[in-house]
C-alpha positions in Angstrom: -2.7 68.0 114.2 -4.2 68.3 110.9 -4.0 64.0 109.6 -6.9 64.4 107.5 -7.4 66.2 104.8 -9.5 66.6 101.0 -8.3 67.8 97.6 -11.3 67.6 95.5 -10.5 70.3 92.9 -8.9 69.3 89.5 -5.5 69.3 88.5 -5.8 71.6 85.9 -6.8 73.7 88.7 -4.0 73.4 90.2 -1.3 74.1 87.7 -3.1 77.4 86.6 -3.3 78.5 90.9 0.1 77.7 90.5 1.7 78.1 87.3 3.2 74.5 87.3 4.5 73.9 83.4 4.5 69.8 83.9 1.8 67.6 85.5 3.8 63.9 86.5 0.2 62.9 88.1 -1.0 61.5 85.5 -5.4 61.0 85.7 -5.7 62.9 89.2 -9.1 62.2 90.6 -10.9 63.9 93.7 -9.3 63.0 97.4 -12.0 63.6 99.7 -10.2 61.6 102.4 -6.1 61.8 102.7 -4.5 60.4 105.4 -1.1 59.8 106.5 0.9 57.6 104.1 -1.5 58.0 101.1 -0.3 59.8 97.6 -1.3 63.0 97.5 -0.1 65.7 94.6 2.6 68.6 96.2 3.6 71.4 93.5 7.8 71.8 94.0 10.4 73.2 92.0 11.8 71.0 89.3 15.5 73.2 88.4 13.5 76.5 87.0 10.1 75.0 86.0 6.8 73.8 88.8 5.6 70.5 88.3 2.5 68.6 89.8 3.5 65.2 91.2 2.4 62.4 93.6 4.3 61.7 97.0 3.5 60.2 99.6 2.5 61.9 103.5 4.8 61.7 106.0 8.6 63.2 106.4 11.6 60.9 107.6 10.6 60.7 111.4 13.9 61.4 113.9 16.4 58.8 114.3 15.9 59.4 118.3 12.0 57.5 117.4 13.0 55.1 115.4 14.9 53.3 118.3 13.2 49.7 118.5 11.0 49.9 115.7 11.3 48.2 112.4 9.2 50.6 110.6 9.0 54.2 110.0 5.6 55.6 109.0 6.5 59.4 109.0 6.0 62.7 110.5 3.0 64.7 108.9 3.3 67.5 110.7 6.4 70.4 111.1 6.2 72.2 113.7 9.7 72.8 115.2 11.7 74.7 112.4 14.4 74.9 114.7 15.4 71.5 114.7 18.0 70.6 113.3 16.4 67.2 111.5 14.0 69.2 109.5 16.0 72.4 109.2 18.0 70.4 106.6 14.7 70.5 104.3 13.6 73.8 104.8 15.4 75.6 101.7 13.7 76.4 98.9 14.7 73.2 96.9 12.5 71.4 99.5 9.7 73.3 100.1 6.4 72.7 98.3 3.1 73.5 97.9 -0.1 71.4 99.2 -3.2 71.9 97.4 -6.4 70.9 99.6 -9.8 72.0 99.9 -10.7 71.0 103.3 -9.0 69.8 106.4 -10.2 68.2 109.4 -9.1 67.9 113.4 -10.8 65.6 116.0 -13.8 67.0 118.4 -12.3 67.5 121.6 -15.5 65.4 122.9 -16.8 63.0 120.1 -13.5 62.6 118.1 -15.6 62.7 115.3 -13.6 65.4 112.3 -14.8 68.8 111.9 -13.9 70.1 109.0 -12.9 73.6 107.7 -12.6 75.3 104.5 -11.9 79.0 103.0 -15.7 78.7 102.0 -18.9 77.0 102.0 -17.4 76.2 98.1 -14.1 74.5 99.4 -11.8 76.7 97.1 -8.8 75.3 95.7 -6.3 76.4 98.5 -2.5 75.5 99.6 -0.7 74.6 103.0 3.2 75.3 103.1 4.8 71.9 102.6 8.1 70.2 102.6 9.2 67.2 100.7 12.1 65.1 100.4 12.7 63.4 97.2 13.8 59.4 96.8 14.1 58.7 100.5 14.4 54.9 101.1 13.0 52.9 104.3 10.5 50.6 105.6 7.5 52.7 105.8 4.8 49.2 106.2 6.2 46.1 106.9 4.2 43.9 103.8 6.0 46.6 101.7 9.1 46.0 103.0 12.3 48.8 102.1 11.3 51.1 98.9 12.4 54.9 98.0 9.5 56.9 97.6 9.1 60.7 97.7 7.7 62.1 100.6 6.3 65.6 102.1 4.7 67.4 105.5 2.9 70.4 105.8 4.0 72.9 108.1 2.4 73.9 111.3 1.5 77.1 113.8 -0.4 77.9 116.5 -4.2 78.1 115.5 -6.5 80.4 114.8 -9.8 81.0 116.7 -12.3 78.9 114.2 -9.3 75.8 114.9 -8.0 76.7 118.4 -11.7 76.0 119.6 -11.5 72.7 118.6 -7.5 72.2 118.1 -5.9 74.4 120.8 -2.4 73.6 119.6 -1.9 73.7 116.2 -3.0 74.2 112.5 -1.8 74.1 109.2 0.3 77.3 107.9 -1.9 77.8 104.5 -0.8 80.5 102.1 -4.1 82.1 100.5 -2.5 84.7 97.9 -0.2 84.2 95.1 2.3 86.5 97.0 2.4 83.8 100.2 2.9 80.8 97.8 5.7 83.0 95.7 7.7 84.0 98.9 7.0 80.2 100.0 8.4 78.7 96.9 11.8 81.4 96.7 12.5 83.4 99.1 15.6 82.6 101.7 14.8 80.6 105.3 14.7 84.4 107.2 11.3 85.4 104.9 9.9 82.8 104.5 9.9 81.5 107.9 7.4 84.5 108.2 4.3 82.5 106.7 4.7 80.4 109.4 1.7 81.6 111.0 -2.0 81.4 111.8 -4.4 82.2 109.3 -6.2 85.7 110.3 -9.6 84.7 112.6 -12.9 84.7 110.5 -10.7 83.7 107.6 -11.9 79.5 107.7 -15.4 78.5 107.9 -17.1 74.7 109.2 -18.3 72.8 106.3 -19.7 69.3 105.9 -17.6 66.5 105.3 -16.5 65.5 101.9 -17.5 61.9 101.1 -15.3 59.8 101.7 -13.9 57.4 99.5 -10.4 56.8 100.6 -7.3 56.9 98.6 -4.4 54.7 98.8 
C-alpha cells in the first residue's frame, strides 16, 4: 500500500499549511517520485515549536521479521495501531505530518501506478505520519549501521476512487487544519479517530508527475 508517492510543492508552502517556525531542510526541491528509504520532509513537534525536516521512509520493522536477515529496510505503512511495536510511537511526540501532492498504488492488471490527487492541481496536502527520531541499524548493507530519523504514514481501509484499484488500504490524509491540529495534539483516544478513509469523490486520477527520483 501506498510506496510511491510526490511532493512537488515548495517548502515555504509547507510551513505556512502548517505553521512550522524552523525549516532544518535546507534547499528543498520538488520530489515527484518517493519511494521507500528515500528523504523525504515530515513536519513534527520540536518541544513547543513545528519544524520542517528530512527523514528517511520506513519505521523500525518487528523484531519477529528481522529473524535471519542482516538488514532492516523498514515498514512504510501503519496499519495495525494495536500492536504493541508501533503503539509505542503513536503519542503526540511521535506523530508527524506528511506533506505530498500525489500518491500512487499498482494497477491490479498492468502494475503500472495510478495516481491520485485532491485535484487536477495536486494541492499541497498531508497524510498522518509517525516518526522515530535517531534510530540506529543496518538499513542497506554498503551503508552499513548509521542512526537516522525515520517515519510511516498511517493507513485505513480505502475509499471508492482507491479501493477500485487498492481494495485494502490507503493513506489516512488529513485535509483541514482541524484534522492536522487534532493529529499533532490531541491524546491516542481522538486522534485515533482520523484514522479513516477519505470521504468518496474526495481524490481524483491525475497524470504522473515526472519522475526524477530522489535519493
Amino acid at each position: 500500500m501506498c510506496n510511491l508517492y510526490s511532493m512537488t510543492r515548495s517548502q515555504v508552502a509547507i510551513l505556512q499549511a502548517t505553521r512550522a517556525m524552523i525549516d532544518r531542510t535546507g534547499n528543498l526541491p520538488p520530489l515527484p517520485g518517493i519511494f521507500p528509504d528515500y528523504s523525504a520532509p515530515i513536519v513534527r513537534r520540536n518541544g513547543r515549536e513545528r519544524e520542517l525536516a528530512m527523514a528517511r521512509w520506513g519505521l523500525p520493522s518487528p523484531a519477529f521479521s528481522l529473524k535471519s536477515r542482516s538488514r532492516d529496510p523498514g515498514v512504510t505503512n501503519v496499519r495495525n495501531t494495536t500492536s504493541p511495536h508501533w503503539r509505542r510511537w503513536l503519542g503526540p511526540e511521535y506523530r508527524c505530518l506528511v506533506p505530498w501532492t500525489a500518491f500512487a498504488e499498482p494497477h491490479p492488471e498492468t502494475r503500472k501506478p495510478v495516481w491520485f490527487a485532491l485535484g487536477e492541481d495536486t494541492p499541497l496536502a498531508f497524510f498522518a505520519g509517525v516518526h522515530v527520531p535517531g534510530w540506529t541499524s543496518v538499513r542497506k548493507l554498503k551503508e552499513g549501521e548509521i542512526t537516522t530519523d525515520l517515519f510511516a504514514i498511517l493507513t485505513s481501509p480505502p475509499n471508492s476512487e482507491v479501493g477500485a484499484i487498492h481494495p485494502k488500504a490507503m493513506p489516512a490524509i488529513l485535509p483541514t487544519e482541524e484534522d492536522r491540529e487534532i493529529w499533532m495534539h490531541a491524546p491516542w483516544d481522538v486522534a485515533s479517530t482520523l484514522q479513516r478513509p477519505l470521504s468518496d469523490g474526495s481524490l481524483t486520477v491525475v497524470a504522473p508527475p515526472t519522475m526524477e527520483p530522489n535519493s
